[in-house]
N, C-alpha and C positions, 0 to 999 in steps of 0.2 A: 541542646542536650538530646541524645539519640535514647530509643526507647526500644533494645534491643531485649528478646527474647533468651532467659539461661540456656536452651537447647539448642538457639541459633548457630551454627558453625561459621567464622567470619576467619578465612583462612589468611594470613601473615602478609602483607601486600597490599590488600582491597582498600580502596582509597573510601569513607563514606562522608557524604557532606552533614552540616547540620540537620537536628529536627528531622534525621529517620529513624522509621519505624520498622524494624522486622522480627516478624512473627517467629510462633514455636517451631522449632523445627527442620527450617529455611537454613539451605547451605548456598554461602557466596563465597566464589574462587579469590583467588589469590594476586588476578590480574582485572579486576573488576572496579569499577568508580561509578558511585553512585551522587548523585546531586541531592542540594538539599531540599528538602518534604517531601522524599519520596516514600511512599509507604510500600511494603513488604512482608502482604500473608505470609500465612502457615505453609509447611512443607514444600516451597519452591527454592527450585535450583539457577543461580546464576549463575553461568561458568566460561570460561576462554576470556580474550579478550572482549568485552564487552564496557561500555559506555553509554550509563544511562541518563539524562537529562531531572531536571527540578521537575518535583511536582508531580509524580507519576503512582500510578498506585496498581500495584502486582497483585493479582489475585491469587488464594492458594492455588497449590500444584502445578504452577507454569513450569516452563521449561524454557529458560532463557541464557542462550550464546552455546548452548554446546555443539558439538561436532557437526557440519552440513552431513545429508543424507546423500552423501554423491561416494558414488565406490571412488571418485579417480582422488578423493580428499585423501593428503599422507603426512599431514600436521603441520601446513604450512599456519606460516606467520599470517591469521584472517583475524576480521573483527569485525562487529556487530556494533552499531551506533545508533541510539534510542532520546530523540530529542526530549521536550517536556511535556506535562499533563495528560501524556496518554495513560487511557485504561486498559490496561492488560487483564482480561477475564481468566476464571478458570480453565486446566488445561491447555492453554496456549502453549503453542512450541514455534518458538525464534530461532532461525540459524544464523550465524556469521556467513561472510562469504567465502568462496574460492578462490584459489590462486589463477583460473582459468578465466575467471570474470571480475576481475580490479580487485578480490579481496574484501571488498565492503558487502556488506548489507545495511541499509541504511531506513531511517524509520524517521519522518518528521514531528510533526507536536500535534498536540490536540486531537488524538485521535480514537476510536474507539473497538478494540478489538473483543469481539464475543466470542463466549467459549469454545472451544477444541480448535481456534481459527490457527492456522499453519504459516507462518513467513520462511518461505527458504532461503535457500545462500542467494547470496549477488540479488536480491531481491531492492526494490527503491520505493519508500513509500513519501509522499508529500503530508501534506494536512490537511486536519478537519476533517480524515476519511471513517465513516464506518464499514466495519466486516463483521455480516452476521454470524449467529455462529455454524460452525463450521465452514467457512471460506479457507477457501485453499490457494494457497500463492506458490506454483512451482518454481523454480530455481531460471533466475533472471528477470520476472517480470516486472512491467517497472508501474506506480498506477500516479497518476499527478492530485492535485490535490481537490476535495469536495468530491471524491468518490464515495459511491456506496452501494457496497457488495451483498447481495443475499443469500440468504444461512444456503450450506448444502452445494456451496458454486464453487468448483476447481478453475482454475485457469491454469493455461497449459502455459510451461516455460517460454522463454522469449518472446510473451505477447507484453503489449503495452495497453494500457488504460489512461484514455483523456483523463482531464479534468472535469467535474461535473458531470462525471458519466453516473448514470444508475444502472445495474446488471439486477434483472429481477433473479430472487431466489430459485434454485435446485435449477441454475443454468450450466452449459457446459461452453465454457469459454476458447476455441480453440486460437482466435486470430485478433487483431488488434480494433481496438472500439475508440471511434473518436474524442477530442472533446465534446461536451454538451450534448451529449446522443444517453438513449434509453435504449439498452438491449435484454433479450429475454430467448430463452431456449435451449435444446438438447439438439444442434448445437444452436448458439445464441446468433442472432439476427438481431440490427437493427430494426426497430418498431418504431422507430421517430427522437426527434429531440426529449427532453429530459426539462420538461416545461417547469414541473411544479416546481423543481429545485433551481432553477434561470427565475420563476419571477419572487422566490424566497432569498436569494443573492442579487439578482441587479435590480439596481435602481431605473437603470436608463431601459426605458419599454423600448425606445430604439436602438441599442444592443441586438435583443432577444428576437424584433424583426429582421437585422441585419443577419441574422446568423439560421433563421426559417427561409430567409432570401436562398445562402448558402447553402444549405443542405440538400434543399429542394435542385439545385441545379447540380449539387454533384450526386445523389441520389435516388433522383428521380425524371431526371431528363433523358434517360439513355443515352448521355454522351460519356464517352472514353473518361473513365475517373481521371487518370493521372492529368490528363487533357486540359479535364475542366479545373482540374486540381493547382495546376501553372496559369490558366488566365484567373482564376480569382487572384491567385497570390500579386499577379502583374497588375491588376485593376482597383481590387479594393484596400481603403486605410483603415479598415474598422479591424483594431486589434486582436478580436476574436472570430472574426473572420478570420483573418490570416493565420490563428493558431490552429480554428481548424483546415482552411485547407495547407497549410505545414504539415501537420500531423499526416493527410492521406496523401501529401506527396513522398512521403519518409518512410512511410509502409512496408515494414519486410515479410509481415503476414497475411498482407492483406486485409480486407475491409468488408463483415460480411455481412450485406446486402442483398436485398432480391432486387435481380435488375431487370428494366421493362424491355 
């Protein structure tokens, strides 16, 4: 049984699963499906094609699926895909995608967005990520999963974020940050691996050495990244190795580093 607010506006169309909740106020479109126990404050907007996942809980005043913020948008056929259990804080604005970039935005599970946090079009989030608040995702970036973004940090369009990255807070992100790396800055620089979150996630301590191996030699040995980038991938079998040196062979923005 759904536990819909009399002000709610649930416009002719919108699909809703069981056991949701939405608040006073709260308008949902007409091309909208919502999963079931998702909850849904006061005066937020779902709108466009949007696709929200079990379990999610929308805080008042979001802004979710309407229009990307891109002049070249002229109503194509885009949609917005929001797995389950994420937290959507107050203020949050989500965009669908573009017709210029596959059309999706896409958003995995378990994640946790803090207030005024920004997702634009053609954006790709994985899981388990936090974005504090005000983290800003321009239009294409894409971030893998166990990331964790600090309040105040834009990242600029078509940058990519490893897995297990941490971006400290009021950074300015312009270029792509590997797996398992800690960056920090105006602009942000690698400062080293992202230790405390490698030994909160892996079990295997030789993992976390294999991959201090890695960094340190494409990082810190002043050889040719991309260089050293194809002989790890050629030599080593440790899975995460190879994701990171994948990631810095695949680099279209580069990787920003101080190099010796």
């Amino acid at each position: 049984m759904n536990n819909i607010h009399k002000t709610a506006i649930i416009e002719d169309g919108a699909i809703l699963g069981d056991n949701i909740t939405v608040g006073a106020y709260t308008i949902i479109g007409k091309d909208v499906k919502i999963g079931d126990g998702t909850i849904i404050d006061s005066h937020t907007v779902i709108d466009g094609k949007t696709t929200i996942g079990k379990g999610n809980h929308i805080f008042s005043h979001a802004s979710i699926g309407t229009i990307p913020q891109d002049l070249k948008f002229n109503g194509e056929d885009v949609e917005l895909i929001i797995g389950d259990n994420n937290k959507i804080r107050e203020y949050t604005l989500f965009n669908p995608g573009t017709e210029g970039g596959g059309a999706k935005t896409i958003i995995g599970s378990n994640n946790l967005f803090m207030g005024y946090t920004h997702v634009a079009h053609d954006v790709i989030i994985g899981n388990n990520c936090v974005f504090a608040n005000v983290a800003t995702l321009a239009g294409h970036v894409e971030c893998g999963d166990y990331v964790v973004i600090g309040g105040l940090t834009p990242i600029h369009q078509f940058c990519k974020i490893g897995s297990h990255v941490m971006v400290g807070g009021g950074s300015v992100v312009v270029q792509d940050i590997p797996p398992y790396c800690l960056a920090e800055g105006n602009k942000a620089v690698l400062r080293g691996l992202n230790l405390n979150g490698l030994r909160r996630r892996f079990e295997n301590r030789d993992d976390i050495n294999a991959i201090k191996t890695a960094y340190k030699e494409l990082f810190s040995s002043g050889n040719p990244l991309q260089e050293t980038a194809q002989e790890i991938l050629q030599n080593s079998k440790n899975e995460h190795v190879l994701e990171l040196a994948q990631f810095v062979a695949n680099t279209q923005r580069g990787i920003p580093f101080n190099r010796k």
